[in-house]
C-alpha positions in Angstrom: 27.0 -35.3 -3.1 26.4 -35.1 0.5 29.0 -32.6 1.5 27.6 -30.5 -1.7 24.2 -31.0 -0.1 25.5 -29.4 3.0 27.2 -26.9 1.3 24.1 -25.9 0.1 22.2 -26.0 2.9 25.2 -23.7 4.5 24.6 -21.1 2.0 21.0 -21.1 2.1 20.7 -20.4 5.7 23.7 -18.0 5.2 21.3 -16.1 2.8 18.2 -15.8 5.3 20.4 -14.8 8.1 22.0 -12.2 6.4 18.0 -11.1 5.5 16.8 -11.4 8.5 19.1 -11.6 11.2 20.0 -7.7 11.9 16.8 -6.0 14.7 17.2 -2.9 11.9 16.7 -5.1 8.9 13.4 -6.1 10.7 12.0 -2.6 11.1 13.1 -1.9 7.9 10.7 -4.9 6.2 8.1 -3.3 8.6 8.2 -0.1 7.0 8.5 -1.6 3.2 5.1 -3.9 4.0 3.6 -0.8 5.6 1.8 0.2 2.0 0.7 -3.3 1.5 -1.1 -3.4 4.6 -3.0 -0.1 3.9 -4.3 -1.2 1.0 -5.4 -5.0 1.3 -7.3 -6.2 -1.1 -8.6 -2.5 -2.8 -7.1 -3.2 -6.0 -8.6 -6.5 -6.5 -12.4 -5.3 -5.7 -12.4 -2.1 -6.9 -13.0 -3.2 -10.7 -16.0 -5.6 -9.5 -17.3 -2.6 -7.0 -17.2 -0.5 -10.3 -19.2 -2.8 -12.7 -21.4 -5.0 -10.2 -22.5 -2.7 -7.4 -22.0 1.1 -9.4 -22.9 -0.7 -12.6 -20.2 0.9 -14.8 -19.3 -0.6 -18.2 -15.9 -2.1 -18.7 -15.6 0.9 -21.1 -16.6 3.3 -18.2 -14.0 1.9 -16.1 -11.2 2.1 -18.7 -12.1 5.7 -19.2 -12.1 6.7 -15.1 -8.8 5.1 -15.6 -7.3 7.3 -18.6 -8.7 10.1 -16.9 -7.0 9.1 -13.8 -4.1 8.2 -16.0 -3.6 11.6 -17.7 -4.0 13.4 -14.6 -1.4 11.9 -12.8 1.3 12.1 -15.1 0.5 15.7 -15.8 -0.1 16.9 -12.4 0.4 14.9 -9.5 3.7 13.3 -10.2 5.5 16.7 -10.8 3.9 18.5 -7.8 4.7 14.8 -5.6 8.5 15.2 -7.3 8.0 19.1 -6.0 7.3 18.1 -2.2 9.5 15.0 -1.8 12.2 17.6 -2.1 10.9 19.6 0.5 9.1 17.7 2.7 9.9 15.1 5.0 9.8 11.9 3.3 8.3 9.8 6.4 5.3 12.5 6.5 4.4 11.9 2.8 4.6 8.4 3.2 2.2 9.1 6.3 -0.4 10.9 4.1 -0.2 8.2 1.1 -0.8 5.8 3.6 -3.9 7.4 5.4 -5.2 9.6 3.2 -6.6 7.3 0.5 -8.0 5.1 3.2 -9.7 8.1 5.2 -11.6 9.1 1.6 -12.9 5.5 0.6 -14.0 5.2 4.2 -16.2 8.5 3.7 -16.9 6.8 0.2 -18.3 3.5 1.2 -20.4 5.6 4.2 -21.6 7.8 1.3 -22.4 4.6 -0.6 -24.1 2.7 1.9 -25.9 4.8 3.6 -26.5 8.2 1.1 -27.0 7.3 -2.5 -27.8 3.6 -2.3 -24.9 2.8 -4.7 -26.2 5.1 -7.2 -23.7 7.2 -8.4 -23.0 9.3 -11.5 -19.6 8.4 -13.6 -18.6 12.5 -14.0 -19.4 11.9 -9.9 -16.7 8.7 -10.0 -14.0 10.3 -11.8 -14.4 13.8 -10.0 -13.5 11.4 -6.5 -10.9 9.6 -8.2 -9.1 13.0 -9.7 -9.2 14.9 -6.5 -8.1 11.8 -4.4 -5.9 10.6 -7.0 -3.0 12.4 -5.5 -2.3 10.3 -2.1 -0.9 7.1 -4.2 1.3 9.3 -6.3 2.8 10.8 -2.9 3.5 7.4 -1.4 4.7 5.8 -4.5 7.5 8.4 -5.2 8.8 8.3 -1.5 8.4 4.7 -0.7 11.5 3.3 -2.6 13.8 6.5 -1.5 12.5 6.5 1.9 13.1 2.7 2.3 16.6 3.2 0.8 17.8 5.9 3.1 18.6 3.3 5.9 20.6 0.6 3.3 23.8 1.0 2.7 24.9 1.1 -1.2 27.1 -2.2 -0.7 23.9 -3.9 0.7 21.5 -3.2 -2.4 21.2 -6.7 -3.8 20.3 -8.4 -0.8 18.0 -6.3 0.9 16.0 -5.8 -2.3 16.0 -9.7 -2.4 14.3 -9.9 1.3 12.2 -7.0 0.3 10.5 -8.6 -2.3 10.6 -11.9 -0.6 8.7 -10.2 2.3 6.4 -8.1 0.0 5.2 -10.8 -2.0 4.2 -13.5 1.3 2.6 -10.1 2.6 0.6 -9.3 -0.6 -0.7 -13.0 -0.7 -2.1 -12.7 2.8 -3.6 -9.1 2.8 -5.2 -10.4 -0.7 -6.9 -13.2 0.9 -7.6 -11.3 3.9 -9.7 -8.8 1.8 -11.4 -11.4 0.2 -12.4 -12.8 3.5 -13.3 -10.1 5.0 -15.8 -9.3 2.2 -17.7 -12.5 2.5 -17.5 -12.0 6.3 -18.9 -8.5 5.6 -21.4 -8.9 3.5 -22.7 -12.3 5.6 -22.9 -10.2 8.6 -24.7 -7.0 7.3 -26.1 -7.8 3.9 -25.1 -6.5 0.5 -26.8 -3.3 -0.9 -27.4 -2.0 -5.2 -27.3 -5.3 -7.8 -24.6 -7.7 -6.1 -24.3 -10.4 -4.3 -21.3 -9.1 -2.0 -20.6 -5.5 -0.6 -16.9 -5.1 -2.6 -17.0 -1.6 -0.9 -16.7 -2.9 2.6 -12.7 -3.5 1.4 -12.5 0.1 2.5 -13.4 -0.6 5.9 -10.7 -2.9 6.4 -8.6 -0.4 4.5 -8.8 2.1 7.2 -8.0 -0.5 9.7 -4.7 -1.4 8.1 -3.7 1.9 7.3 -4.2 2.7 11.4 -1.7 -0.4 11.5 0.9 0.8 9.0 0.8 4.6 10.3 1.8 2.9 14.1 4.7 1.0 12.2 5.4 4.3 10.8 5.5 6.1 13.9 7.6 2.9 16.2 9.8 3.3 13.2 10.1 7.1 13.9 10.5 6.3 17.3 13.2 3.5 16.9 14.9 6.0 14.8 14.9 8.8 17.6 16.6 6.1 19.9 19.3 5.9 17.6 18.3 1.8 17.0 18.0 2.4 13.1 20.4 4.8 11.0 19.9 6.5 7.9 23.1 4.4 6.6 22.4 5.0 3.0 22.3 8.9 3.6 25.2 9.2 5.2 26.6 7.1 2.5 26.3 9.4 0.0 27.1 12.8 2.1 
């Protein structure tokens, strides 16, 4: 039992080297967090920034969503598919990273300091059609972009330390959204029916995204020094 115990032990610490013991392996995890950290916490508050600050329905915010819905699958994914093929990956990823964050920034001014959280629903779905494009970009390059640098033999494992990565990172980005609205909304007050400001998310959305669009660009940079390399590309050419 004891030498199985060690064996164990062996293999385990065998596995998280082989994760996390390569310098490219750790840029790589950089780049695949780089989403997470542009969007910490959004998903979570938007549904209560929806009903208990815009006062929405639940059936108002199920219809923004088919809208949304319907839209993307009809438009955005097939003109994303377009431009990944002709576009530099990285850059997309760039513009999904930043661009949603840039537009809920200008929301929540808009919101806080324009309209008072009053806000029309043909208004709400008008701003989530137009802006609606920016996920679909970073979505349809993030796994191809992330699997350019992995070689075809090395699949398995660093889709295990991906997702072991991801999920710690979503956890803390999660809770860091959720403190940073009650720090928010302790410091400068709430405005419209609730009790927190869930639309102060997007200020520390544009902070992160500033954070992942410098991982982006250090992982350009690395990759200009010749420290990371496109292994899976050259793979398959």
């Amino acid at each position: 039992p004891e030498d199985q115990r060690r064996q164990e032990a062996f293999r385990f610490r065998t596995f998280f080297r082989d994760l996390f013991a390569r310098r490219d392996q750790a840029w790589l995890y950089a780049l695949y967090i780089a989403p997470l950290l542009a969007a910490p916490g959004v998903d979570v508050f938007k549904p209560l920034l929806q009903t208990e600050q815009l006062g929405f329905s639940k059936a108002d915010v199920g219809r923004a969503a088919s809208i949304g819905l319907i839209f993307s699958i009809l438009l955005f994914y097939p003109l994303a598919g377009f431009l990944t093929d002709r576009v530099s990956r990285m850059r997309l990823f760039q513009i999904g990273l930043l661009g949603p964050a840039v537009a809920n920034l200008l929301l929540f001014c808009f919101l806080r300091y324009q309209s008072d959280y009053t806000l029309t629903f043909s208004l709400w779905v008008t701003y989530g059609v137009i802006t609606g494009i920016f996920p679909v970009c970073l979505h349809v390059v993030w796994g191809p972009l992330i699997y350019d640098y992995i070689p075809s033999h090395r699949f398995g494992t660093a889709s295990a330390g991906l997702s072991f990565v991801g999920g710690i990172v979503s956890f803390l980005v999660m809770n860091a959204g959720g403190l940073w609205v009650n720090f928010f909304t302790g410091t400068f007050g709430t405005r419209g029916s609730s009790n927190h400001d869930y639309s102060s998310v997007y200020v520390l959305q544009i902070i992160g995204a500033l954070a992942a669009l410098g991982i982006t660009i250090a992982f350009s940079f690395q990759e200009k020094r010749g420290r990371i390399q496109r292994l899976g590309q050259l793979e398959h050419k």
